[in-house]
Backbone as a ProteinNet text record, in pm:
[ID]
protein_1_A
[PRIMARY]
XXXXXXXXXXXXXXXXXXXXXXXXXXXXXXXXXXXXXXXXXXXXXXXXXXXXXXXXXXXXXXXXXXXXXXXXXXXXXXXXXXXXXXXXXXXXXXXXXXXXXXXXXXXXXXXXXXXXXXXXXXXXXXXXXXXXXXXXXXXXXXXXXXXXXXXXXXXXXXXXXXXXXXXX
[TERTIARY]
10640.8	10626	10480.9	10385.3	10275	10245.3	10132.2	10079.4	10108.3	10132.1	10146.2	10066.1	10088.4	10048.8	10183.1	10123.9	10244.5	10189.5	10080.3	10062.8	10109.7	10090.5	10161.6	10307.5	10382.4	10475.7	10541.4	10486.4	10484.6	10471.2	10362.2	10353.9	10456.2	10492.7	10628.9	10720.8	10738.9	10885.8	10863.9	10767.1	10651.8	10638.1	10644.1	10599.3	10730.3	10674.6	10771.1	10849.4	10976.7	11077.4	11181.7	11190	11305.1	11370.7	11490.6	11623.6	11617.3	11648.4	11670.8	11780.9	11866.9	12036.6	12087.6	12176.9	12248.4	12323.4	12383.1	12535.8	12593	12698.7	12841.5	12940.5	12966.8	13043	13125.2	13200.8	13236.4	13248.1	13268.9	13239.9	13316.1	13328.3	13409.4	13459.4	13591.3	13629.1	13602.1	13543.8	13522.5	13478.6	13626.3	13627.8	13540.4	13675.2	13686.6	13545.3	13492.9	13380.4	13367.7	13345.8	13332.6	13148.9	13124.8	12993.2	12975.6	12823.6	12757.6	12596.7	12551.7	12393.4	12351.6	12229.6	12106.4	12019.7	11962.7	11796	11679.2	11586.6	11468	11315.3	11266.1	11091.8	11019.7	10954.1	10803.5	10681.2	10598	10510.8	10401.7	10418.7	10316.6	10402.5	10494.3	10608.1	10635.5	10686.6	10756.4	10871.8	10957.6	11108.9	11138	11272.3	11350.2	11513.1	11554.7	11750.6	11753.4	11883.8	11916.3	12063.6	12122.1	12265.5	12331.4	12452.7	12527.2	12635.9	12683	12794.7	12837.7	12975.8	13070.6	13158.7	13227.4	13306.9	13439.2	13576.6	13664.6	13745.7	13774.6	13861.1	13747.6	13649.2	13529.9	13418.8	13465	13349.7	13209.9	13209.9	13136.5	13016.4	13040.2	12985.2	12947.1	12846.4	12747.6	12653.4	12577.4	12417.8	12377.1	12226.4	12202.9	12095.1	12031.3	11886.9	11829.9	11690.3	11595	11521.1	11547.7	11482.6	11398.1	11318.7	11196.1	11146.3	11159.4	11122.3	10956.1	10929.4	10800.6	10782.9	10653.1	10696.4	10618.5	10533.7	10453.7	10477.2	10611.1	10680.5	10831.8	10867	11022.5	11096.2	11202.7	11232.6	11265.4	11294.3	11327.8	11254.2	11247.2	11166.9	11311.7	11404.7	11412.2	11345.1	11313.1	11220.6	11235.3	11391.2	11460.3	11599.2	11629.1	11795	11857.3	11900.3	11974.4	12089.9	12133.2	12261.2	12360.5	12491.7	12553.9	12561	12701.7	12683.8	12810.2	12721.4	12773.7	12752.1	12783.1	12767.5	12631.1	12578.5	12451.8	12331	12199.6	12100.9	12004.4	11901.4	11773.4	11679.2	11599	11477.9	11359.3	11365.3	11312.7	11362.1	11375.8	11405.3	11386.7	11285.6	11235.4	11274.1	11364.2	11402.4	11554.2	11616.4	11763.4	11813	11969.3	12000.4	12054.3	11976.2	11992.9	12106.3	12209.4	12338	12314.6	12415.5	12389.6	12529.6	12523	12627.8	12621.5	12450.4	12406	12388.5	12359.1	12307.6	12116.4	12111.1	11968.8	11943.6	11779.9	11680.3	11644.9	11664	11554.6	11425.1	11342.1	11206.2	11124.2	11113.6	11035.2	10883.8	10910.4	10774.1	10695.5	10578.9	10478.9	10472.5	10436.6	10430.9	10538.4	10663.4	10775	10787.7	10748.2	10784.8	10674.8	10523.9	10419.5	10455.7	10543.7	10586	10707.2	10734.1	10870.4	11007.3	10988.9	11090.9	11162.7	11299	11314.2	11269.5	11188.7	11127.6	11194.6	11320.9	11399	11444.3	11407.2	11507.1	11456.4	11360	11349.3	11443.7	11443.6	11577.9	11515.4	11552.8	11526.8	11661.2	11675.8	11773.2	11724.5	11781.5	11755.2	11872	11822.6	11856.8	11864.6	11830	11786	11946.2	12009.5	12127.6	12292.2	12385.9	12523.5	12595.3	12621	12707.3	12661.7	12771.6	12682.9	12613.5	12690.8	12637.7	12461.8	12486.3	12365.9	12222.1	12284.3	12190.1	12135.2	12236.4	12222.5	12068.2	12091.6	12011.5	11872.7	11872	11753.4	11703.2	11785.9	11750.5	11692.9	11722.5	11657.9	11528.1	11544.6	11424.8	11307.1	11320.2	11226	11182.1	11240.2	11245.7	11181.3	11180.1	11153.6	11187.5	11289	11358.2	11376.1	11326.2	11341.7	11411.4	11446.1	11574.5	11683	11703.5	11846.1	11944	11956.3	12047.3	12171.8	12101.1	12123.7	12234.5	12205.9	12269.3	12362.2	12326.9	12386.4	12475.7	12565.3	12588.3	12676.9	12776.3	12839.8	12798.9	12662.8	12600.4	12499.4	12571.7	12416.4	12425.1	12505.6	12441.9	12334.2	12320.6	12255.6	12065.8	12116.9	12001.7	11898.8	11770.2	11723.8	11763.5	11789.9	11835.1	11681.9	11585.2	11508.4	11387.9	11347.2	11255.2	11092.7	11021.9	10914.8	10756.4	10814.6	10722.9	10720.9	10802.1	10846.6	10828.8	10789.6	10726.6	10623.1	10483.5	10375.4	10340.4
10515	10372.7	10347.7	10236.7	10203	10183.3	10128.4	10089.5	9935.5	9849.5	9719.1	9688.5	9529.4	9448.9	9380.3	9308.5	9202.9	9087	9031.1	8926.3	8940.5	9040.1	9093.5	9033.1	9122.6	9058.4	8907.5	8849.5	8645.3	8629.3	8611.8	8601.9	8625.1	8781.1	8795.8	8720.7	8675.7	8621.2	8471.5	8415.1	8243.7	8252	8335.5	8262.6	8214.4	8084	8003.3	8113.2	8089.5	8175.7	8133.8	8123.8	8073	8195.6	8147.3	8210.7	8246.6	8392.4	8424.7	8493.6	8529.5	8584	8475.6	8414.8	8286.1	8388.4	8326.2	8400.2	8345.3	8405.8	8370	8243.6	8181.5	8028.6	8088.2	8183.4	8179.5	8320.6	8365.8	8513.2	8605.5	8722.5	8783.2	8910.7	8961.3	9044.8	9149.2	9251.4	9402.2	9445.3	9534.5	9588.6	9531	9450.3	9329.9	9272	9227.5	9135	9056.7	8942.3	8821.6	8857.3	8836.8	8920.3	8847.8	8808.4	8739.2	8764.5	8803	8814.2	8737.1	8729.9	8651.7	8718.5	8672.5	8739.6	8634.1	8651.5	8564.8	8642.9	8590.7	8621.9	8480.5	8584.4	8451.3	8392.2	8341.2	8262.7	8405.4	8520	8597.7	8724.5	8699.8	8805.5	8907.9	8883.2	8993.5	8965.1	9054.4	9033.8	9101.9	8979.1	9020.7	9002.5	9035.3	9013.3	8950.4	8882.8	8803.7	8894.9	8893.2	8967.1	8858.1	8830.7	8726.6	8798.6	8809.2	8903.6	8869.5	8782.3	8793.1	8831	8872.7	8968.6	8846.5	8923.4	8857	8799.7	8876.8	8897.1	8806.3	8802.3	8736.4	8702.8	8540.4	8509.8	8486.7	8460.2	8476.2	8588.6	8704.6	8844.6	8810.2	8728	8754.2	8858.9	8829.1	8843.5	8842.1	8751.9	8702.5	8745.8	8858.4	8921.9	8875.9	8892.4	8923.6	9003.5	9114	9253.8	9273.9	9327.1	9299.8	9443.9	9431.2	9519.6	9570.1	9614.1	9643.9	9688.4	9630.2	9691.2	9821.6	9884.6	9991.2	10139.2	10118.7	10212.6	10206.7	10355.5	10337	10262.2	10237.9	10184.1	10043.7	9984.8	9876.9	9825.5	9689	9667	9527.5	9544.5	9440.7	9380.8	9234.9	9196	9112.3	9007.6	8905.3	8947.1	8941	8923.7	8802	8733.6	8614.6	8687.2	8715.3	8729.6	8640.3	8681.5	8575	8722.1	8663.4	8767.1	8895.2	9008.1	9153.2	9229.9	9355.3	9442.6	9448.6	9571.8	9573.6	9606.5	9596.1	9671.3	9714.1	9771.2	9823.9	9804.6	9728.5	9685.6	9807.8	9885.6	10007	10115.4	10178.7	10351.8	10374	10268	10321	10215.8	10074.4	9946.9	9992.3	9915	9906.1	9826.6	9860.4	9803.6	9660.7	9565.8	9406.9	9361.8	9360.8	9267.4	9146.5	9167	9055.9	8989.5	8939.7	8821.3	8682.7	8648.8	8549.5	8599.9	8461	8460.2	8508.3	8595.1	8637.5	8644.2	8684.1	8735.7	8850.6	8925.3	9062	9010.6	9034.1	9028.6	9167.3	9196.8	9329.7	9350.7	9434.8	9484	9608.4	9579.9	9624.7	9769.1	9766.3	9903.2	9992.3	9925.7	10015.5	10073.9	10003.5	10055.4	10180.5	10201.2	10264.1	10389.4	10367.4	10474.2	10528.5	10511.4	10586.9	10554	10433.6	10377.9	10227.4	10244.9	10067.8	9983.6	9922.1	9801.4	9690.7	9604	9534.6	9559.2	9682	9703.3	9574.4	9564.9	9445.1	9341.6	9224.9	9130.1	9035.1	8921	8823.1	8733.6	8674.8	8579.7	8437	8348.8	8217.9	8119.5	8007.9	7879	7781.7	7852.1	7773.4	7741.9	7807	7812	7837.3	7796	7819.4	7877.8	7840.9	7905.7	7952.8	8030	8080	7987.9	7882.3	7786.3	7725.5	7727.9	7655.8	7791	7870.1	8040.5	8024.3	8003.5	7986	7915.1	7715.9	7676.2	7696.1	7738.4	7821.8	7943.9	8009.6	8103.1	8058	7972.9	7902.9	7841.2	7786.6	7739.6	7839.8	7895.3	8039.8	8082.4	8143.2	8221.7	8167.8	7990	7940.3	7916.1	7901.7	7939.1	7783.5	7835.5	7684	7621.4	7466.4	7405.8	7514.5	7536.6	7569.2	7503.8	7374.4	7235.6	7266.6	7345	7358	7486.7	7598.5	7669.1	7703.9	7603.2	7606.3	7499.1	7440.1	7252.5	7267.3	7338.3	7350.9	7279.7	7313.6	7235.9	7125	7049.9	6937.6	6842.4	6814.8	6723.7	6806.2	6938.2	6985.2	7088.1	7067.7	7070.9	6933.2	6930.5	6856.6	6770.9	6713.9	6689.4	6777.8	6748.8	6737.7	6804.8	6933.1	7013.4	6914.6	6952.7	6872.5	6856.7	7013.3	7043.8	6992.4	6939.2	6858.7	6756.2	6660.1	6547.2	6508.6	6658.7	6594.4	6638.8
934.6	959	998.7	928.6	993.4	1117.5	1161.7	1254.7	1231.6	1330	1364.3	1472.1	1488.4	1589	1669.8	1753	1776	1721	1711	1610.2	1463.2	1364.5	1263.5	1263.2	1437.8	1378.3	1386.1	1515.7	1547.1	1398.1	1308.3	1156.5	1081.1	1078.8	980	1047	1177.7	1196.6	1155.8	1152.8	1167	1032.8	922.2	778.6	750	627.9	553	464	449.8	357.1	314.7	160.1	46.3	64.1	54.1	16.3	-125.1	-149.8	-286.2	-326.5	-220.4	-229.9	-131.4	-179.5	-67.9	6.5	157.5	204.6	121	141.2	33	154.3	72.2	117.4	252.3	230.2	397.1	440.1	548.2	637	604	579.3	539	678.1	653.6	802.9	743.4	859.4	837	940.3	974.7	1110	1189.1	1249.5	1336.7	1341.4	1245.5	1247.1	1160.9	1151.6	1066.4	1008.6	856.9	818.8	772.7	733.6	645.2	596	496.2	463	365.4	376.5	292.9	303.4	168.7	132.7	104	225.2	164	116.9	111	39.8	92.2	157.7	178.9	72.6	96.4	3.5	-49.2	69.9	32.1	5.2	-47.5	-147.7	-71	31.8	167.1	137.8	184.5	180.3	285.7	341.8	435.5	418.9	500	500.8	640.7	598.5	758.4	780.7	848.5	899.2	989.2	986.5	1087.3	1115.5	1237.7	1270.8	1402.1	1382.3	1520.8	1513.3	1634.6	1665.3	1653.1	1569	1561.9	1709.2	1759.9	1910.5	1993	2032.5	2115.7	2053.5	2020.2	1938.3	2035.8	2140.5	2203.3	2159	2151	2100.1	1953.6	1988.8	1812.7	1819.2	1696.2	1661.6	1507.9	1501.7	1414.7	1384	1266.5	1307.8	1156.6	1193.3	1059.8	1058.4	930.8	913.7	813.8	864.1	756.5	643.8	492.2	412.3	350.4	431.7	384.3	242.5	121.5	31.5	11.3	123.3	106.1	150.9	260.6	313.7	346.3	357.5	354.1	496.7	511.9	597.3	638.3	737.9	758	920.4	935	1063	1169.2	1202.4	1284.5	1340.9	1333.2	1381.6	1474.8	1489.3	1557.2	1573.3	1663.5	1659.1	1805.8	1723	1847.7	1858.8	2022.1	2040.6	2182.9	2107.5	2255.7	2325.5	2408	2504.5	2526	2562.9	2501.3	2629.2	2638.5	2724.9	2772.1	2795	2895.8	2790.5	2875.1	2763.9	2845.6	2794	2884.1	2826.8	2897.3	2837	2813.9	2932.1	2985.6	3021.9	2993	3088.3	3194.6	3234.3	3403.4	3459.6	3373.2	3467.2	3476.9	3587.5	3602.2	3457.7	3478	3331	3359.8	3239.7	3286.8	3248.1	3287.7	3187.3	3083.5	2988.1	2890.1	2905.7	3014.8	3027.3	2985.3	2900.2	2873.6	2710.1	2691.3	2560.9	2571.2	2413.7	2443.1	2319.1	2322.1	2225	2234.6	2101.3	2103	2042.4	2028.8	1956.5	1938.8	1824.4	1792.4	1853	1928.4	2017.9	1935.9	1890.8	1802.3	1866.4	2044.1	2109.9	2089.1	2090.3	2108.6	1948.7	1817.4	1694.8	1690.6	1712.6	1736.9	1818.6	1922	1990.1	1936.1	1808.7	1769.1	1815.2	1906.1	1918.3	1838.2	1863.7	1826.3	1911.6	1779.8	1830.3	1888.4	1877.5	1927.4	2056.5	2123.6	2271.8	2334.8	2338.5	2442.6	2412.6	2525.7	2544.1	2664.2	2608.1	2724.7	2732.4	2818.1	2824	2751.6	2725.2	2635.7	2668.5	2682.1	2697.5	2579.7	2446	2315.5	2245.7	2328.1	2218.3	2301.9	2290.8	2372.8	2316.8	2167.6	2067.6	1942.8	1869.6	1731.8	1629.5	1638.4	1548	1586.4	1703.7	1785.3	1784.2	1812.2	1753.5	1621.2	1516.4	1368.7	1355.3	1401.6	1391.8	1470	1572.7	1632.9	1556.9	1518	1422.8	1290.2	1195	1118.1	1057.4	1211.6	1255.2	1298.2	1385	1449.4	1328.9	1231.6	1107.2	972.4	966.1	904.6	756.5	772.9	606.6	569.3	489.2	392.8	375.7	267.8	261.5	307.9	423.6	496	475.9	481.7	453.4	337.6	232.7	114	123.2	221.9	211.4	368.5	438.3	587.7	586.5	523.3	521.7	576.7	639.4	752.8	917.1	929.3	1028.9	1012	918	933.1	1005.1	1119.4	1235.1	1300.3	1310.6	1342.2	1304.5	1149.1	1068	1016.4	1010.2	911	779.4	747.9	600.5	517.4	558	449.4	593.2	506.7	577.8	597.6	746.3	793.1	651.2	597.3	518.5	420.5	367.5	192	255.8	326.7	309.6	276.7	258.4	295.2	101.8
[MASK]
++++++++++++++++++++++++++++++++++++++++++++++++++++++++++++++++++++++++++++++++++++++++++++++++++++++++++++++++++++++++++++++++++++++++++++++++++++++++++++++++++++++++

């Protein structure tokens, strides 16, 4: 795996990105999880996958990530993942372990991928979002995916009709 930044990755998570594999119209079960993916590509021909996954029994227990395909090396990069709320995590080895009794964010830490670790351990708590649906559209948005409307229409009191960018 290369060398990164953390600006590198604010960018990969901050560029504009069309959908080029839709999810499929509704979630499918597999072992005990309700599933769903999409594939986008940005303006500067990166590709990523999105993953949606709640837990049947506690929907509460999501997470919604975007993983990023480099096209110069093998592997894969998580780069986002919204989640509700799940057992425990550790941000650190040398911190106590923080409960995830809340809803949170991972965000891919440039140091931790550099050090051979996963980059996602980190975790903050978040206020952006209560439920999966409400994650979804925060996720959307953060991620920047394009006419979403088109392929999210399940939530459009809560989406845009018509993205900020196609107006101008």
């Amino acid at each position: 795996m290369g060398t990164y930044t953390q600006t590198e990755f604010e960018a990969l998570i901050s560029r504009s990105k069309q959908v080029t594999e839709p999810p499929r119209r509704d979630m499918r079960l597999e072992r005990g999880h309700l599933r769903n993916d999409l594939k986008l590509r940005s303006d500067d021909d990166k590709e990523f996958t999105v993953f949606m996954r709640i837990n049947e029994k506690f929907q509460e227990n999501f997470t919604i990530g975007l993983t990023y395909h480099p096209l110069d090396e093998p592997g894969t990069i998580c780069l986002l993942r919204c989640n509700g709320r799940h057992g425990e995590h550790i941000n650190n080895p040398d911190v106590a372990t923080i409960p995830h009794f809340g809803y949170h964010v991972h965000v891919a830490q440039a140091d931790m991928l550099n050090m051979g670790q996963l980059p996602e351990r980190f975790a903050e708590l978040t206020a952006e979002y209560a439920s999966y649906e409400e994650a979804l559209v925060y996720f959307i948005r953060r991620v920047n995916i394009l006419e979403a409307h088109k392929y999210f229409n399940n939530l459009p009191q809560l989406l845009p009709l018509f993205d900020q960018r196609e107006k101008s």
